[in-house]
C-alpha positions as CSV (number, residue, x, y, z in Angstrom):
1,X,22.0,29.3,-2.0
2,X,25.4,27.9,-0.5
3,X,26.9,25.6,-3.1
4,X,27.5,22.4,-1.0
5,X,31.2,21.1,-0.3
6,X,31.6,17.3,-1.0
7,X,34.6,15.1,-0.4
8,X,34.3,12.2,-3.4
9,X,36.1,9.2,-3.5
10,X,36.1,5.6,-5.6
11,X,37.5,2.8,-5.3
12,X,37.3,0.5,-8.5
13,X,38.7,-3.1,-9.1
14,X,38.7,-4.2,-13.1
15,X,40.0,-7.3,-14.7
16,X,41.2,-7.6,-18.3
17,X,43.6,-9.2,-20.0
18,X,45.5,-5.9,-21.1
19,X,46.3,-4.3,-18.3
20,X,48.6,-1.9,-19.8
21,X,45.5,-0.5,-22.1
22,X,43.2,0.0,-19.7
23,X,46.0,2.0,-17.4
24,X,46.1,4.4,-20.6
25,X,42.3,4.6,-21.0
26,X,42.3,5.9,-17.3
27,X,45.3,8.3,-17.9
28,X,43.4,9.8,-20.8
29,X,40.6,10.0,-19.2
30,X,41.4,12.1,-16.2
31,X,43.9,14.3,-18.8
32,X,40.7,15.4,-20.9
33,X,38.5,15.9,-17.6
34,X,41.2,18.4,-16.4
35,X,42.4,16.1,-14.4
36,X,45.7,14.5,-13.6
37,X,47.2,11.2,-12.8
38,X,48.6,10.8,-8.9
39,X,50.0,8.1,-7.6
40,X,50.8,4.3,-9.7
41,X,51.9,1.1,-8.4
42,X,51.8,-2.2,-10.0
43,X,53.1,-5.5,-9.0
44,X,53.2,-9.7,-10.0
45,X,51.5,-11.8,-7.4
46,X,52.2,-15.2,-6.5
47,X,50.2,-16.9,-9.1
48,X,51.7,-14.5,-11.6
49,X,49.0,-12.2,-12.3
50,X,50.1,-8.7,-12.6
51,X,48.2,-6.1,-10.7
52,X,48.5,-2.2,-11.3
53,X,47.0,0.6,-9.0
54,X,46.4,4.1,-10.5
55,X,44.9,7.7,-8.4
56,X,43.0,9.9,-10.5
57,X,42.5,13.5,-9.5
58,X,39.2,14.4,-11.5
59,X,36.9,17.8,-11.3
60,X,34.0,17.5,-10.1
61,X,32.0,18.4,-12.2
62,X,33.9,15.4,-14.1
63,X,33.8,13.6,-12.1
64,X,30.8,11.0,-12.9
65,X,31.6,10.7,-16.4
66,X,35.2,9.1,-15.8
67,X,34.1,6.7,-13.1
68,X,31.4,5.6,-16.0
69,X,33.8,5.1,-18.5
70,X,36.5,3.3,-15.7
71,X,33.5,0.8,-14.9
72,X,33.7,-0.2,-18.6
73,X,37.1,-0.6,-19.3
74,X,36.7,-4.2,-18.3
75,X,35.4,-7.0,-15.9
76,X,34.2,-4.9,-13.1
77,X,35.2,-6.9,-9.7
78,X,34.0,-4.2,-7.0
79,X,33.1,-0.8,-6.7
80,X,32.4,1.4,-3.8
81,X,32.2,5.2,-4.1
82,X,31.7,7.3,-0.9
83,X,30.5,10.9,-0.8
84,X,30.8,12.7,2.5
85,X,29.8,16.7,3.1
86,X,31.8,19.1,4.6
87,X,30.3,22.3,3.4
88,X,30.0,23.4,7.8
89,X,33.6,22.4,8.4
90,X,34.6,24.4,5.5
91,X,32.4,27.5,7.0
92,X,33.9,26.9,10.2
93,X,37.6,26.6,9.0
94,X,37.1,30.3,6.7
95,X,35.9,31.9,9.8
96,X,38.3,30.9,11.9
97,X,40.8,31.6,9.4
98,X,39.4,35.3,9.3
99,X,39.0,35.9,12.8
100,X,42.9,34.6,13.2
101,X,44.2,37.2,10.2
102,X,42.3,40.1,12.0
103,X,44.1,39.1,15.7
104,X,47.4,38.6,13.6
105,X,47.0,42.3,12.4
106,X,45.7,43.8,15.7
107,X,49.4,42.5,17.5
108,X,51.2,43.8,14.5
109,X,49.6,47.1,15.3
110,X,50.5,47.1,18.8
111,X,54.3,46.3,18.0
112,X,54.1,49.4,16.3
113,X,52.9,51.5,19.2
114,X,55.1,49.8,21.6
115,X,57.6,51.7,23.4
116,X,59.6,49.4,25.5
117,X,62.0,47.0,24.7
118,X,59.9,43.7,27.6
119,X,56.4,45.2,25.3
120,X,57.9,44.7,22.1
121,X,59.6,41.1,23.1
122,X,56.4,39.9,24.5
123,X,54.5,41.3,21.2
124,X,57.0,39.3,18.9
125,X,56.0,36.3,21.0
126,X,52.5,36.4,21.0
127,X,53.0,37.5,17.1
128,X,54.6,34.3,16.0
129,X,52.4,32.0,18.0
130,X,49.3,33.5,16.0
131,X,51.1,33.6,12.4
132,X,51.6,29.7,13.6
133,X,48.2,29.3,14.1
134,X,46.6,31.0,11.2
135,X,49.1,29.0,8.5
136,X,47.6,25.7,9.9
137,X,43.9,27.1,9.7
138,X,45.1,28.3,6.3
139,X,46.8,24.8,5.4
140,X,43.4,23.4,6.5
141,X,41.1,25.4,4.0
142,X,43.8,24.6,1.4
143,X,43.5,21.0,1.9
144,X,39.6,21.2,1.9
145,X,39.2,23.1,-1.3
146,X,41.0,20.8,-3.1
147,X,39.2,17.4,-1.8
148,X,36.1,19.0,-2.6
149,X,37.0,20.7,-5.9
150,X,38.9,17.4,-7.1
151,X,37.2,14.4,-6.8
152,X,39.5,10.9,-6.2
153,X,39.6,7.6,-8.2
154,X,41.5,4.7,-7.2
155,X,41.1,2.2,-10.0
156,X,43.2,-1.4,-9.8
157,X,43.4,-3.4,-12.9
158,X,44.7,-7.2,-12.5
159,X,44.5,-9.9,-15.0
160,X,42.2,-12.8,-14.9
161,X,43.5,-15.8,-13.3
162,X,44.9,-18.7,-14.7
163,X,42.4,-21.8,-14.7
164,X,43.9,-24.7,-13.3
165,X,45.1,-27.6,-15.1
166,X,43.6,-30.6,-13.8
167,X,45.2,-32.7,-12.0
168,X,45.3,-36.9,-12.8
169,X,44.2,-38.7,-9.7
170,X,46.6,-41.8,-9.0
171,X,45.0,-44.9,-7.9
172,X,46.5,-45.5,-4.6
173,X,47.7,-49.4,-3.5
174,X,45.3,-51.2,-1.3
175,X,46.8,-51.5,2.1
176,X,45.8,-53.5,5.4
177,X,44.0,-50.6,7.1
178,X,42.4,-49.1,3.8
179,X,40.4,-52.7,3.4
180,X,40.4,-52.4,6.9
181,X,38.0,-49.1,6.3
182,X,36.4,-50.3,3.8
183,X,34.9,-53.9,5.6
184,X,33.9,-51.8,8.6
185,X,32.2,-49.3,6.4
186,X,30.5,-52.3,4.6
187,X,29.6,-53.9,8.1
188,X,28.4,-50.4,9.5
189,X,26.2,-50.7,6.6
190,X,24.2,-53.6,6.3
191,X,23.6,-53.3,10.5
192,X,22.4,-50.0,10.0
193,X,20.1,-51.5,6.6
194,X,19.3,-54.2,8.9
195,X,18.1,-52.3,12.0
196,X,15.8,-50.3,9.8
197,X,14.3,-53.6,8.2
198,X,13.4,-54.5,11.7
199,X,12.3,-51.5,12.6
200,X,9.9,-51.5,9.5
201,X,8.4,-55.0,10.4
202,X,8.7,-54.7,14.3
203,X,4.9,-53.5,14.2
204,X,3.6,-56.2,12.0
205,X,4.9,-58.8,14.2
206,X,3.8,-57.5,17.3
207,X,0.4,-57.4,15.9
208,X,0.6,-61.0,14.7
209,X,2.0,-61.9,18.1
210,X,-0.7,-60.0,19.9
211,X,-3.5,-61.6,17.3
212,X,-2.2,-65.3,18.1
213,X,-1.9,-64.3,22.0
214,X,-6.0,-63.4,21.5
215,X,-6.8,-66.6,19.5
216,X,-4.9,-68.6,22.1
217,X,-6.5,-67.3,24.9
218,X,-10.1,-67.7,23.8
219,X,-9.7,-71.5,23.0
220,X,-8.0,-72.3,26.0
221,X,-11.3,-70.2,28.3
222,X,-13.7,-71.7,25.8
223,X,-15.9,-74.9,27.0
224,X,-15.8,-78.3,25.6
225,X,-18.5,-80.2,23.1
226,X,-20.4,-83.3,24.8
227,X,-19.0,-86.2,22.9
228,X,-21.5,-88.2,20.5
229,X,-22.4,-91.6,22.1
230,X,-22.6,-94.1,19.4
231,X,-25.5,-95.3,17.7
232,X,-25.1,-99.1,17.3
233,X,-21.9,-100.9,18.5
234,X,-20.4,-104.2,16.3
235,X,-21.7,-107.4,17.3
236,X,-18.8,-109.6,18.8
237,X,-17.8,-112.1,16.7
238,X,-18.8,-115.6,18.4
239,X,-16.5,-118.0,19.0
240,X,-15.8,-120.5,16.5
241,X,-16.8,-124.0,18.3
242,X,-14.1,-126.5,18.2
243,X,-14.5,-129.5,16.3
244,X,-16.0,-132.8,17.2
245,X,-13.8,-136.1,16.1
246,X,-16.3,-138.3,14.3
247,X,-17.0,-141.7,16.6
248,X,-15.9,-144.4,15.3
249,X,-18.0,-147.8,14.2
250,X,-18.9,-150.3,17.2
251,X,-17.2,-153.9,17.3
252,X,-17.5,-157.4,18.7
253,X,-16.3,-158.1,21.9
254,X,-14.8,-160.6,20.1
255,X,-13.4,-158.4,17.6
256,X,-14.4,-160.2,14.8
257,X,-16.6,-158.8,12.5
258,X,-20.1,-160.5,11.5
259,X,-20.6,-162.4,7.9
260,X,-23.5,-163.1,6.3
């Protein structure tokens, strides 16, 4: 069975608060994997926080147990790891790379049977154009055998950001427009409480309206009682009679009166 041919790569971000130890763990690391250290950048941000970037080369055979102990060196931020096969591009690149050494040999053998000076020109030509092409096919299966033999780690290690000191909030003077906000905001308010209130009671008192509308309207189409005649009525009070002066005694036509 055909061993399969796998590119690996990693990308790892780790915070920690000593960067400079967990840059060694990852140097020692890939050194007793059989591996080696590549490239290493670091640099100070903006905020002050330094930020270091390392390539490890690993075998792969190795290659797993590194990236486990990586991942635990510290806060692990993100990790993505990417595996792609290229076991028929490295079949096609050998055979290619055979064919070309086989029509490199065939034009050397032809220089040698050459007998004019135009054959062995034209040979020398067509010579070097196919040497050309067989060191990139060459350079090609070169490059492949190590991707796939070595896998690649890129770990970045930053420390953890400073929290923020917090900040005292300064009471700002009241100015014209700022109460100016604020009443409106108040007045906005209370209409908006208020529409609601009447939107909450606008069904009761249509009810009620609609309930005295009904009363109304039957006691105004509804017909009268007979009135009660009544059943004795007050005498009238009689006149008082005037009175009579009382008549006065008769006299003489004389005027005297009488003795005995």
């Amino acid at each position: 069975m055909v061993r399969p041919n796998v590119i690996r790569t990693a990308t790892l971000g780790i915070e920690t608060t000593d960067v400079q130890k967990a840059l060694a763990a990852a140097r020692t690391a890939a050194d007793g994997a059989g591996g080696y250290v590549g490239n290493e950048s670091t640099r100070r941000g903006e905020d002050g926080r330094m930020t270091s970037t390392v390539t490890l080369r690993v075998p792969g055979e190795r290659y797993d147990a590194v990236l486990g102990a990586m991942e635990g060196s510290g806060k692990l931020l993100h990790r993505k790891v990417d595996a792609q096969d290229v076991t028929e591009k490295v079949a096609d690149i050998g055979s290619r790379v055979s064919s070309q050494q086989a029509s490199v040999a065939r034009v050397r053998d032809m220089m040698g049977k050459a007998s004019t000076l135009s054959d062995v020109v034209m040979l020398e030509s067509e010579l070097s154009r196919r040497q050309s092409d067989l060191e990139s096919l060459l350079a090609q299966q070169t490059a492949l055998k190590d991707q796939t033999s070595m896998g690649t780690i890129t770990l970045e290690v930053s420390e953890p950001a400073a929290k923020p000191e917090p900040v005292e909030k300064k009471e700002k003077e009241p100015t014209f427009l700022g109460a100016l906000a604020g009443g409106w905001d108040v007045f906005t308010r209370i209409v908006r409480y208020l529409t609601v209130a009447v939107g909450a009671l606008l069904p009761f008192a249509l009810t009620a309206a609609l309930v005295a509308f009904v009363v109304r309207l039957y006691r105004s189409r509804r017909p009268a009682r007979p009135k009660a005649s009544p059943a004795s009525t007050p005498a009238q009070a009689q006149a008082p009679v005037p009175a009579v002066p009382a008549a006065r005694p008769a006299t003489s036509d004389t005027g005297a009166d009488v003795q005995d």
